[in-house]
C-alpha positions in Angstrom: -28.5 -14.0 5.5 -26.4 -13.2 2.3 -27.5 -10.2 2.2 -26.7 -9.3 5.9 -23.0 -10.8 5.4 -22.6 -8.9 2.2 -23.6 -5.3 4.0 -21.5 -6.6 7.2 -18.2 -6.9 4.8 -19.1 -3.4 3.2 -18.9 -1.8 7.1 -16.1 -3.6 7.4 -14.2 -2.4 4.4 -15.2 0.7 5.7 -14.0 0.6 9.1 -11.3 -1.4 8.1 -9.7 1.5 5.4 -10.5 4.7 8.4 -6.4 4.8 9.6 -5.2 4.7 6.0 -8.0 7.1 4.5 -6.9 9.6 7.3 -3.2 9.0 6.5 -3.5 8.9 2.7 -5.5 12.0 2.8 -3.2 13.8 5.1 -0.3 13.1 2.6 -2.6 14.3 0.1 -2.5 17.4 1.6 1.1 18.0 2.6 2.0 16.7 -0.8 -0.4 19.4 -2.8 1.9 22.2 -0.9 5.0 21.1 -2.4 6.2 18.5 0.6 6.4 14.9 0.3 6.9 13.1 3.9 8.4 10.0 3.3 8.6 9.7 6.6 4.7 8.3 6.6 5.3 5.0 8.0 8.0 5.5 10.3 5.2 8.5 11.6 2.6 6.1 11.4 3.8 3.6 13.5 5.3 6.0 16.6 1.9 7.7 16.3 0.2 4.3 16.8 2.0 3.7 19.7 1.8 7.2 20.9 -2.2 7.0 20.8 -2.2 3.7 22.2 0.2 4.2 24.9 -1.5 7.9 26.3 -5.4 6.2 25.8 -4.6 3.0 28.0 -3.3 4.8 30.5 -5.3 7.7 30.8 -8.5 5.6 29.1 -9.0 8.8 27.1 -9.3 7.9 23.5 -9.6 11.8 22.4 -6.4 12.0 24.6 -4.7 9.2 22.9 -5.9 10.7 19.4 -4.4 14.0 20.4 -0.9 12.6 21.6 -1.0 10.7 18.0 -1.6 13.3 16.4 1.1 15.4 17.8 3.3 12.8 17.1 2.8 12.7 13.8 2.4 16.7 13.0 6.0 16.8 14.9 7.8 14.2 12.5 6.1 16.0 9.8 7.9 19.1 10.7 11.3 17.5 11.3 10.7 17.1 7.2 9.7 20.4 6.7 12.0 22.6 8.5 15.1 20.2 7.4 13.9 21.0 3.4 13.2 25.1 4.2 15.4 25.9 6.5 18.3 23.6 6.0 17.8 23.2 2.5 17.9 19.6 2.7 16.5 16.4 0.3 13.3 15.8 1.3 13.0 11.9 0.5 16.9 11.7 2.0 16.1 13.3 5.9 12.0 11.3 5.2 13.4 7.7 4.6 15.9 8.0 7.4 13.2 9.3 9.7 11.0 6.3 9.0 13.4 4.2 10.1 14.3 6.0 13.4 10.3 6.6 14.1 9.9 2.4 13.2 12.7 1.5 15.5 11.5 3.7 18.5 7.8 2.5 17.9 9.5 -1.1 17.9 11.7 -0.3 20.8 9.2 1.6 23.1 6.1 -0.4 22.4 8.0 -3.8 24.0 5.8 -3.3 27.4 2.7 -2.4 25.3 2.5 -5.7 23.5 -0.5 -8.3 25.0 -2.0 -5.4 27.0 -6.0 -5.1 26.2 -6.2 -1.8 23.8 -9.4 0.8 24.6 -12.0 0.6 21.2 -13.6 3.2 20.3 -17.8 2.3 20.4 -19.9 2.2 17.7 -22.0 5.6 17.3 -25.2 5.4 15.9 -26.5 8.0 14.0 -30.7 8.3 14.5 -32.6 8.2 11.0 -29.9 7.7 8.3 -28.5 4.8 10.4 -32.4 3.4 9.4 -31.9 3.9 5.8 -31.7 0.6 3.7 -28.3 -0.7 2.6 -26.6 2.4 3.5 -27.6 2.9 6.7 -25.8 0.1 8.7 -22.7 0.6 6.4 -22.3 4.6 6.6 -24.2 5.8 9.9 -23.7 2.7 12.5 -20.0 3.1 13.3 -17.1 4.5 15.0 -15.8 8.1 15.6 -12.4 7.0 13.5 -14.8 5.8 10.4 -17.0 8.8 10.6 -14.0 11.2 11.3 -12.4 9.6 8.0 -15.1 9.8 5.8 -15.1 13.7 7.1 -12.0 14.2 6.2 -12.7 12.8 2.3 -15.7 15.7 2.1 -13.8 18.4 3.6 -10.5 17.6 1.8 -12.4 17.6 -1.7 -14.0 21.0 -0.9 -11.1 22.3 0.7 -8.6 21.8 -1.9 -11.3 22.4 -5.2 -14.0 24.3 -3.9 -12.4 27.2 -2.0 -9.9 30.3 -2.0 -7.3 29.1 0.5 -7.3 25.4 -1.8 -6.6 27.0 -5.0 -3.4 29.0 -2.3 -2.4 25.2 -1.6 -2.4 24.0 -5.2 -0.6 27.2 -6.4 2.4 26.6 -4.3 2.5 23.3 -5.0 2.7 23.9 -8.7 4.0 26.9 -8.9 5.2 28.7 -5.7 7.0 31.7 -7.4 3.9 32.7 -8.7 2.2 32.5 -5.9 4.7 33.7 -4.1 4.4 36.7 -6.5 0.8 37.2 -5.8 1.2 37.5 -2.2 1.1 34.2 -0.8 3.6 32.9 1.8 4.9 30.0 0.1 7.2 28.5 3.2 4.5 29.3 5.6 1.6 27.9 4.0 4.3 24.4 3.6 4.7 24.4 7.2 0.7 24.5 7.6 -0.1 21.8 5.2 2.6 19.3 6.2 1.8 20.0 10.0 -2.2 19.4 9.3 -1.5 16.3 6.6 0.9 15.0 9.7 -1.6 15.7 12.2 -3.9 13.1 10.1 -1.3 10.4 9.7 -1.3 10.6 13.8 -4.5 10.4 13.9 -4.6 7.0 11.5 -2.3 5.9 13.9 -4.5 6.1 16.3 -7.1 4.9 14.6 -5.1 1.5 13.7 -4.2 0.6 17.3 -7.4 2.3 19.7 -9.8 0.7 16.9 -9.3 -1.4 14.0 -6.5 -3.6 15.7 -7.3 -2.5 19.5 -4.0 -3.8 20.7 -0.4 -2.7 19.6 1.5 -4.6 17.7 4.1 -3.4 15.0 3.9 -6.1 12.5 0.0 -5.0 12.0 0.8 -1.9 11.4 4.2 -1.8 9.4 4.2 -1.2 5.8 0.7 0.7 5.6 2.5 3.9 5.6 4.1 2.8 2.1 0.7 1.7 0.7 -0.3 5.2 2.1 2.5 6.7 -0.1 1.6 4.7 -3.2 -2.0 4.9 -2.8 -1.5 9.1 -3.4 0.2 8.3 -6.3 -2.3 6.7 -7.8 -5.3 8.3 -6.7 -3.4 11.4 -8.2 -3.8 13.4 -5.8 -7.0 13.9 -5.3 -9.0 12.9 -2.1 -11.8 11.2 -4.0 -9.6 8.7 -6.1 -7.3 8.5 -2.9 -10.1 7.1 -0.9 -11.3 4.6 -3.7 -8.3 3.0 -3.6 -7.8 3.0 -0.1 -10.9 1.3 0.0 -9.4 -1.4 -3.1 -6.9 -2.0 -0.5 -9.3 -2.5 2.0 -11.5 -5.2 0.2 -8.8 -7.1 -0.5 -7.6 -7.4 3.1 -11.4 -8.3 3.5 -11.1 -11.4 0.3 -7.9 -12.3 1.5 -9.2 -13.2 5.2 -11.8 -15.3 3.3 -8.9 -17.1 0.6 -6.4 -18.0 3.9 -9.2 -20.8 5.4 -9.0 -21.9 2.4 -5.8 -23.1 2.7 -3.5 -20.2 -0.1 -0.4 -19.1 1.8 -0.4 -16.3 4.0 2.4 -15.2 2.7 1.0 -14.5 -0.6 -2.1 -13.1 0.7 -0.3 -10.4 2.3 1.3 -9.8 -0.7 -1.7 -9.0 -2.4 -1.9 -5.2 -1.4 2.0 -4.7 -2.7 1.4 -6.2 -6.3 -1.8 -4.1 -6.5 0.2 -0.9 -5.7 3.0 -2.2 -8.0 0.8 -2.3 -11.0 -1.4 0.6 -10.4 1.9 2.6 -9.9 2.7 0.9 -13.5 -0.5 1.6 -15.1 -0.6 5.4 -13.6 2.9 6.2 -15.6 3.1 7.6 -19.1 4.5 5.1 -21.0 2.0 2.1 -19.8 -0.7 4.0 -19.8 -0.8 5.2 -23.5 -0.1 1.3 -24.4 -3.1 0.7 -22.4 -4.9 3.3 -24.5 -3.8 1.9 -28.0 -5.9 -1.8 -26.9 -8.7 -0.2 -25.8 -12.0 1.4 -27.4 -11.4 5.2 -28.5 -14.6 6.2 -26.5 -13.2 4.6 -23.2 -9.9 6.9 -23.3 -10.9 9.8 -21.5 -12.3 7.9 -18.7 -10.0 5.9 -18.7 -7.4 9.0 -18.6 -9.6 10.7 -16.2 -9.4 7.7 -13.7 -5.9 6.5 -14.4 -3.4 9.6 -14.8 -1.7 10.7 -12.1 0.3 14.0 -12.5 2.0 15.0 -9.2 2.5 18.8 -7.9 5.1 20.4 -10.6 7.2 21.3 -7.3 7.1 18.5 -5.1 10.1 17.8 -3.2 11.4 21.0 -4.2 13.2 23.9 -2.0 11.7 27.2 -2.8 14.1 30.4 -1.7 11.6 32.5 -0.6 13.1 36.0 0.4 11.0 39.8 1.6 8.5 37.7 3.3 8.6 35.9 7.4 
């Protein structure tokens, strides 16, 4: 019985961390190009709404997906274009776009709220779902979960393992040269911050036709910020991003298990924000080499390995790209 509850929480952690796996690892990406979209949770929640709303009434989850994900890919843009083509801040036109994007979700979703949402079924996959321990928590869920977990894989060997990833990095770290060798820097920014968009739709989605099944923006606010941090300190790469995505996760998962036993709510939820706060802390130069000096000389480059976080040399930065549309 233990056993079956301990394997039951591991699914859930895992079903539980899909929409901000998807929308972690699509900042991932549209960060690695150069872009930061600090628009995230604004995007996050219109995208919710946007999936929920189009899948309800058409009772089409790939059509509610695909509405989300426009949604997102669009908002995503707005941050582009403003930073290439008007040559504005990124984090100034971002933060005020999360607020607009959070005030329409609020605004538009007011006949949404109570209605019964459309969950996405449980699709299970014949042999590995049979295999012991990792069968039931890998192979016997949704098409969000799976589609997250996808999106980990690909992301890796995308951004480390081929020609057009080592593009990506290159003009996020340094676009003149890669500019200088051919590439379309401003371009291959639109791409990346429309595709890492796209994903933060989809974990929109995945939030409100799935994990929560309803909408409802208090569930949903904030998680765009953890997104944010949760970049930072898997430093940018979709391995570590997903590990602590998953952190996040099984604390959600502890903290449903601490509130019946009578701590404040208010301090459970708070949980996931001090986390962040202190991993942000421990990422940073400073804290981190005075977290080396206490520890054993033969734990520092693990420790290093798992800890630093170095972002793109040009992120947030406007590159005047001329001689090439």
């Amino acid at each position: 019985m233990a056993d079956n509850t301990f394997i039951n929480d591991l699914s859930g952690i895992i079903r539980g961390g899909a929409p901000l796996v998807l929308a972690a690892v699509g900042e991932t990406f549209t960060e690695r190009s150069g872009v930061v979209n600090l628009a995230l949770d604004g995007s996050l929640m219109l995208s919710a709404l946007a999936g929920f709303a189009v899948g309800i009434n058409t009772q089409s989850i790939l059509l509610g997906s695909l509405a989300a994900m426009l949604v997102g890919a669009v908002v995503a843009l707005i941050v582009a274009a403003s930073s290439i083509e008007l040559k504005q801040s990124q984090v100034a036109v971002g933060f005020v776009l999360t607020l607009l994007c959070r005030d329409l979700a609020v605004f538009l979703g007011t006949s949404y709220r109570g209605r019964p949402g459309l969950p996405a079924p449980n699709l299970v996959i014949p042999i590995l779902s049979d295999i012991p321990l990792i069968g039931p928590i890998f192979f016997r869920q949704d098409v969000f979960t799976y589609l997250s977990l996808l999106a980990i894989i690909a992301a890796w060997f995308w951004i480390f393992r081929t020609k057009p990833g080592l593009a990506l990095r290159s003009v996020g770290e340094r676009p003149a040269t890669a500019f200088a060798r051919g590439a379309n820097v401003n371009r291959l920014r639109y791409l990346y911050t429309a595709l890492g968009g796209a994903l933060v739709g989809l974990g929109g989605a995945a939030y409100t036709l799935n994990v929560t099944t309803k909408w409802s923006d208090s569930d949903i606010s904030g998680n765009g910020w953890i997104a944010l941090a949760i970049v930072i300190f898997g430093g940018w790469y979709p391995l570590r991003v997903a590990l602590g995505v998953y952190l996040v996760a099984a604390l959600r998962t502890l903290a449903t298990g601490w509130q019946a036993s009578g701590v404040p709510i208010a301090l459970l939820n708070a949980i996931p924000w001090l986390l962040m706060v202190g991993t942000l802390l421990a990422v940073s130069g400073p804290y981190l080499d005075r977290l080396l000096k206490v520890l054993p000389p033969g734990l520092h480059p693990l420790v290093r390995t798992v800890l630093r976080a170095k972002p793109p040399a040009a992120l947030g930065t406007i590159f005047e790209q001329e001689g090439r549309s």
